[in-house]
N, C-alpha and C positions, 0 to 999 in steps of 0.2 A: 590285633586289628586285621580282618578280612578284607582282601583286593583283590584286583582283577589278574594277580597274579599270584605267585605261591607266598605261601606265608612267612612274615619275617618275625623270629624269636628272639625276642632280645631280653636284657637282664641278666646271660647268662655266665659273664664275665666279673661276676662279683667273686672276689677274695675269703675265704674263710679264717676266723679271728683277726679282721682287719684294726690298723691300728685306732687306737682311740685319740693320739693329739698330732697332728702332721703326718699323718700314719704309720705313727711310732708303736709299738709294742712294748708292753709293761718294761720287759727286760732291759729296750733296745732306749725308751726312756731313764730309764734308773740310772743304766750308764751311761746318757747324755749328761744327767745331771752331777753324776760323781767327777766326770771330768771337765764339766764346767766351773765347780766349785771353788777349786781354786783360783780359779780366773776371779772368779767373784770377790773371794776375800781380800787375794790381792790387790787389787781394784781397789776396793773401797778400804784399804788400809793406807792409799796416797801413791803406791807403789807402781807408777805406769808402767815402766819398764817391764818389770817384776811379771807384769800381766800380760804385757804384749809378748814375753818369752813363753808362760804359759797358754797362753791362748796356741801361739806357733807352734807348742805340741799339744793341746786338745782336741782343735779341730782335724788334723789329719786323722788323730782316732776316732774321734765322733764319724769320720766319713767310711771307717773301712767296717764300723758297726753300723752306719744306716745306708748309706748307697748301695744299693743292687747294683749285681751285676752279673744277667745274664738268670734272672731268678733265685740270685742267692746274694747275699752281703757277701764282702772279703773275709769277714772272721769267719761266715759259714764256712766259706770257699779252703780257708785255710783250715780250719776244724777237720772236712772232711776228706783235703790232701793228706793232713796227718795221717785218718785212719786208715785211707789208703796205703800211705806208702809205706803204717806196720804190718797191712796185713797183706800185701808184698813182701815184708821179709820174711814177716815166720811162716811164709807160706800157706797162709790161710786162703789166697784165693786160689793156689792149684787143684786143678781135678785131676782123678782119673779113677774108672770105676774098679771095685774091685774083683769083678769079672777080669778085666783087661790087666788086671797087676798078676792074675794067677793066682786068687786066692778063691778057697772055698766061698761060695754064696748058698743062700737058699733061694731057687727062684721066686718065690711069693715076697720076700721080703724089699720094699724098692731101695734102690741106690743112688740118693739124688743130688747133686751142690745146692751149694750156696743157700737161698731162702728156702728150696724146696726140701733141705733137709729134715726141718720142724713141722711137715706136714707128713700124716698118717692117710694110708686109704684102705680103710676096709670094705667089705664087700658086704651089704646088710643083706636080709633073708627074702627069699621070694615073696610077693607080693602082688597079686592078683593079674591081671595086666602088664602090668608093668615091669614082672620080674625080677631080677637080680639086679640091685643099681649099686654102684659103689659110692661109697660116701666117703665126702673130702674134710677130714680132720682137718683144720689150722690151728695145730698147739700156742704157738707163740699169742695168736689174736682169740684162741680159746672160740672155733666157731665152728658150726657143720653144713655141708652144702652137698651139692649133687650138682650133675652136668650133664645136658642132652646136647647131640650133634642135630639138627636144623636141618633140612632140605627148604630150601629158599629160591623161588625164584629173581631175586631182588626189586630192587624199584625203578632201574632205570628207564622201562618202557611206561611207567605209569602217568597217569594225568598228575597236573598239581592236586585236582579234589580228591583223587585217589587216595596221594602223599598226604593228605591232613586228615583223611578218613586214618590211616594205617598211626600216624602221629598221635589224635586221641585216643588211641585202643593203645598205643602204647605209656601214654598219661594214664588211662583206666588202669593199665598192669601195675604201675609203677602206685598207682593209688588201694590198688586192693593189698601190695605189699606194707604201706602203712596202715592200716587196718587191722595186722597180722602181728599174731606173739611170737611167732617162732620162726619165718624170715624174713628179714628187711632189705637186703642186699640182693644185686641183680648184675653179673655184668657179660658183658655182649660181644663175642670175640668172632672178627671174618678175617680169615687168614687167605690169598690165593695157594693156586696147588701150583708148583714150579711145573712147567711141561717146556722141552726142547723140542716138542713138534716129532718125537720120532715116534710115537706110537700111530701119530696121526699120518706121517706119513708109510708108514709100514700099513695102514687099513686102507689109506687111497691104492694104494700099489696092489694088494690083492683084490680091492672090490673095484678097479678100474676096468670101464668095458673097452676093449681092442678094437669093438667097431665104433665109438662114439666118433659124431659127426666134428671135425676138427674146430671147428668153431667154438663148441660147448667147452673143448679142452683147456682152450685158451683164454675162456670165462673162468672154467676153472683154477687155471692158474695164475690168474689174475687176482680171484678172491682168495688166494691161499697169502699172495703178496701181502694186498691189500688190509685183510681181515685176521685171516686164520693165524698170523703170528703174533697178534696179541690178544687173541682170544684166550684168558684164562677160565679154569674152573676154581669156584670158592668153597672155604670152610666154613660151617657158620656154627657157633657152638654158645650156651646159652648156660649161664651155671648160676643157679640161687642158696646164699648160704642164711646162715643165722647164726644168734651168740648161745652159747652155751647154758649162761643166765635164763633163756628163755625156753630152752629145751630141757631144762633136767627136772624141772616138775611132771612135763606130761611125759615124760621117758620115764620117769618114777613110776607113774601111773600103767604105762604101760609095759611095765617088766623089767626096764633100765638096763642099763648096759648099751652097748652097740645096737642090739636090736630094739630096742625101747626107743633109741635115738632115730633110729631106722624107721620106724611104725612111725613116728611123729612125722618127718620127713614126708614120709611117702603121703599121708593123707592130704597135704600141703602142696606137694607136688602134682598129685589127681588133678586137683581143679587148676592149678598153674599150666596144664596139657592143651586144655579146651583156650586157655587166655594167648597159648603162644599162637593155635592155631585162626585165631581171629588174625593175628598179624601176619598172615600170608604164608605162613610154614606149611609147606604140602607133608611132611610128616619128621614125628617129632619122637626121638630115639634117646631116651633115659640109658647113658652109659654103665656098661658092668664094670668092671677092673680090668677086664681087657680093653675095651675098647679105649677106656683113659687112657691108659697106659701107652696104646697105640700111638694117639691123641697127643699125648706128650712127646713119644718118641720122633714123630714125624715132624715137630717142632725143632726139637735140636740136631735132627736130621733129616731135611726135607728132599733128599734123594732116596728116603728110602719108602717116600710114600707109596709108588706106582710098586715097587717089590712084595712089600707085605701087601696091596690091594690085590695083584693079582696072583698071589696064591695063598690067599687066604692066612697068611699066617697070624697065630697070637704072639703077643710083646709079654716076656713073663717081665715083671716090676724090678728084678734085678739087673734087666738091660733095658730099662725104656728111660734113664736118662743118657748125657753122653756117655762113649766113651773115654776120650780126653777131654779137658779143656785148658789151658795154660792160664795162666794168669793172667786176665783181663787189662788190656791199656785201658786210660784213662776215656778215651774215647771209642772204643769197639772192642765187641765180646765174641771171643771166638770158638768153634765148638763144633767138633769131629767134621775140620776141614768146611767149616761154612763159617761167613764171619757175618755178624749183626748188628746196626746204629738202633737205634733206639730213643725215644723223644715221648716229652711229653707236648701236648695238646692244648694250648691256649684259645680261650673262645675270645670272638673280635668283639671289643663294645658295640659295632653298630649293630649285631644282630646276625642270625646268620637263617638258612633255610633247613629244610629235611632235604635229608641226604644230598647236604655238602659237601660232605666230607668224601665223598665215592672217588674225589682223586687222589686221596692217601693211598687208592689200591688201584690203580691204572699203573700196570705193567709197561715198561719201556722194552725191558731185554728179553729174549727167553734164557729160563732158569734162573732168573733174578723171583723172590717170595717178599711180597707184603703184609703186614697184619696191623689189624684196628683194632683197640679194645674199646671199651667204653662202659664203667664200671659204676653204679648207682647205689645210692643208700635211698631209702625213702623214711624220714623223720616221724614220728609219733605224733598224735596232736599236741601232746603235751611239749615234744621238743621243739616244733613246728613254731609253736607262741613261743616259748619263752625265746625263739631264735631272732624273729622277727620284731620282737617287742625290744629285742638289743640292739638288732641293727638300727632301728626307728630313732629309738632313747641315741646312739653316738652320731648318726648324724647327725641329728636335733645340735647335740651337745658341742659338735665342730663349728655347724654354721653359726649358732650365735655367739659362741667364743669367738670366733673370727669379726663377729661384727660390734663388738663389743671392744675390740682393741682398734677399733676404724679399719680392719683390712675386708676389702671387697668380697665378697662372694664368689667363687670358681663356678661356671659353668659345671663342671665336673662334680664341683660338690651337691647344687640346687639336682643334677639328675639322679644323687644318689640319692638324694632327701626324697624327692617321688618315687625312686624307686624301691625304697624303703616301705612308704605311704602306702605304695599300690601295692607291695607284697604282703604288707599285714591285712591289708582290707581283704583279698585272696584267701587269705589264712583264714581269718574270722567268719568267712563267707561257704568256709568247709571244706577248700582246695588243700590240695598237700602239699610240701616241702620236701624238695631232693635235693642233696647230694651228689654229685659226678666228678669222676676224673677220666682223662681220655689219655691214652698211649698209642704210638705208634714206632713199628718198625720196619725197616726192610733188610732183607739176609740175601747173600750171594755167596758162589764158590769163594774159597779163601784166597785163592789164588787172584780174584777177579779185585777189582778198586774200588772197593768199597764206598770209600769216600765221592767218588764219582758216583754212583749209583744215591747215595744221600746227601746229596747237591741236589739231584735230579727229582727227588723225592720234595726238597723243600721247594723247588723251584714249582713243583706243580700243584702246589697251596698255598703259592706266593699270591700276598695281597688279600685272602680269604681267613685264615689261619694262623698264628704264628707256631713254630715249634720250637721248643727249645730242646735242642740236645743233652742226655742225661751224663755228663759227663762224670767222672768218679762215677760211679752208679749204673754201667752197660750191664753187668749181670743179672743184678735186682731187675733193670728194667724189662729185660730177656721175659723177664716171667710176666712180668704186667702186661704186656703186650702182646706174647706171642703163645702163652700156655693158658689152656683155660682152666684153669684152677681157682678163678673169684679173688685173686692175691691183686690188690693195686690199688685200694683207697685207704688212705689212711685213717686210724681212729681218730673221731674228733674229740679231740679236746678244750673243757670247757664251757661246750653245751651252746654256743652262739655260731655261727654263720660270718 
């Protein structure tokens, strides 16, 4: 709906494979019932007692399988303390690269933890324009992508009609990818550039003039107060993969192998150039294997960005992840002296605006770094229905189960019922179906409070936003968040929404 002010998007807080009975899940039902069961037979074999003992230990377990808490049940919570704390022992989450152990490398070949270990980047062939782009293997999810870094002037000086011009050309982008065989996936990484002000003040100090009138000086040092300390510069880096399924016919066709996969790629990417620059990109740079690598490096070390910019140097693959990293606590991931929280991104039921989120990246310190991801699938026609024709069918199938036993209707449920209604009419009407997940992080020196700095982070999407802290999981999230490699949505399974 269009008003006299900017647009509010709502619907966007829907759950995928939500449950089908009290918003239970197959599993999380079966074993409601296996531990109810006995309460049952006892019960009805005269047995009160008998049942009120069982009952006193069924429901504590029913609740540590169905209660969340904090976006995960207890058994999750405990599931994934377990694999935690074995891979704590055997050491599986220590780094440290094999440059810095003193053992031979080959520079081409990368050196990377954790998730980034199961991803390959090769460098595909030149190609018209475009040149040398390196293409992002993801072995584990079997898919292939590419990554351009973004010149952006952003949207904060823009009108609202501006923000909904710039909104549906990103709904156009995200529509011409379901359309597409061979990418479906999109995701959208702005990192700031850590700066402590001393470059800037090392250029005031040579280009100040000794006769300026003292008044301007004192303007000037006023806006350095005021302004210049939290003026940062941003990253904006844009990466589209695709599954493997859908590449290896026309990579057949075109000679297979790397470059077959490459040629595909690249034609895909041509016309995805002109799509970014509708959406404000003043120009739009298809990264080689260096630049990733860069890209990467300045990630898990974001002092070293201003060094390699200003002498040019290349990141070979066998130093562009860390150098150390110690074994992750449960709640912050640490890595060559910079330490990083990490969250994921909940969208508000009531709805939210274009570029709301701009305060996940509003710098408080200097030398403190923020990063947004925001990682998209766009559905198939064919997944698009069958998704929408399931969400429709279980709400349908709640609310009259519910009124069928005399329990009332939830608000909550009747807006899921239209919202179900209005999303399939959408669908059938030729609109698309996405997909999103959102990350966010912020990284400071190791030495500095981390924790402080991600108080300060929640506090300023407080009431907008919820985030929930990835805890067990600060590494994994490191890469969702803050590297742009396309790594952070998961496979859906199932085929429903």
């Amino acid at each position: 709906m269009v008003s006299a002010g900017p647009r509010i998007y709502t619907g966007l807080a829907r759950r995928e494979n939500a449950g089908w009975l009290l918003g239970l899940r197959p599993g999380q039902a079966v074993v409601c019932v296996l531990l109810t069961l006995p309460v049952v037979v006892t019960l009805s074999g005269g047995d009160v007692r008998g049942a009120v003992v069982a009952a006193a230990v069924a429901i504590p377990l029913i609740g540590l399988v169905v209660v969340p808490v904090r976006g995960r049940t207890v058994m999750r919570w405990l599931a994934h303390l377990l694999m935690f704390q074995v891979g704590l022992a055997l050491g599986w989450s220590r780094w440290q690269s094999r440059a810095a152990s003193g053992s031979t490398v080959d520079p081409a070949i990368p050196d990377l933890p954790g998730t980034l270990a199961r991803v390959r980047f090769p460098d595909g062939p030149p190609m018209r324009d475009l040149g040398r782009i390196c293409l992002i293997h993801d072995t584990g999810e079997a898919r292939w992508g590419a990554t351009a870094k973004l010149v952006h002037s952003g949207i904060a000086m823009l009108s609202d009609a501006q923000c909904q011009r710039l909104a549906s050309r990103l709904g156009n982008l995200l529509a011409t990818l379901a359309h597409r065989d061979v990418v479906d996936r999109m995701s959208l990484l702005i990192r700031t550039v850590p700066d402590t002000g001393a470059d800037y003040d090392a250029w005031r100090a040579e280009h100040e003039r000794a006769d300026a009138p003292e008044a301007a000086r004192r303007a000037a040092r006023e806006l350095d107060r005021t302004i210049g300390r939290v003026a940062v510069r941003h990253e904006v880096f844009v990466t589209f993969t695709g599954p493997e399924d859908a590449l290896r016919r026309p990579a057949t066709a075109a000679g297979g192998g790397i470059d077959g996969r490459a040629v595909v790629l690249y034609r895909v990417l041509d016309g995805l150039t002109d799509r970014l620059r509708s959406l404000g990109a003043e120009r739009v740079t298809w990264l080689s294997g260096a630049g990733l690598a860069q890209a990467i490096r300045t990630g898990f070390n974001p002092g070293s960005a201003g060094v390699l910019s200003a002498r040019d140097r290349r990141v070979p693959w066998a130093t562009a992840g860390p150098t150390h990293a110690p074994a992750p606590t449960a709640r912050v991931y640490r890595h060559d002296g910079f330490a990083t929280v990490s969250y994921a991104v909940v969208m508000p039921e009531a709805g939210t605006t274009f570029g709301s989120l701009g305060g996940l990246l509003a710098i408080r310190t200097a030398g403190e770094r923020r990063a947004l991801a925001v990682h998209y699938e766009a559905l198939s026609a064919r997944r698009a229905r069958s998704a929408v024709r399931a969400g429709r069918f279980r709400t349908g199938v709640v609310r009259d189960w519910k009124r069928s036993k005399g329990f009332s209707v939830a608000a909550t449920d009747r807006r899921a019922a239209a919202g179900a209604r209005s999303q399939e009419q959408a669908v059938a009407a030729g609109h698309g179906l996405v997909r999103f997940a959102m990350a966010a992080a912020v990284t400071v020196p190791g030495e500095w409070a981390v924790d402080d700095h991600a108080a300060r982070m929640e506090n300023d999407i407080a009431g907008r936003f919820e985030l929930l802290r990835l805890d067990l999981a600060q590494d994994a999230g490191f890469v969702t968040a803050v590297l742009p490699v396309g790594i952070g949505l998961p496979r859906l399974r199932g085929g429903a929404l």
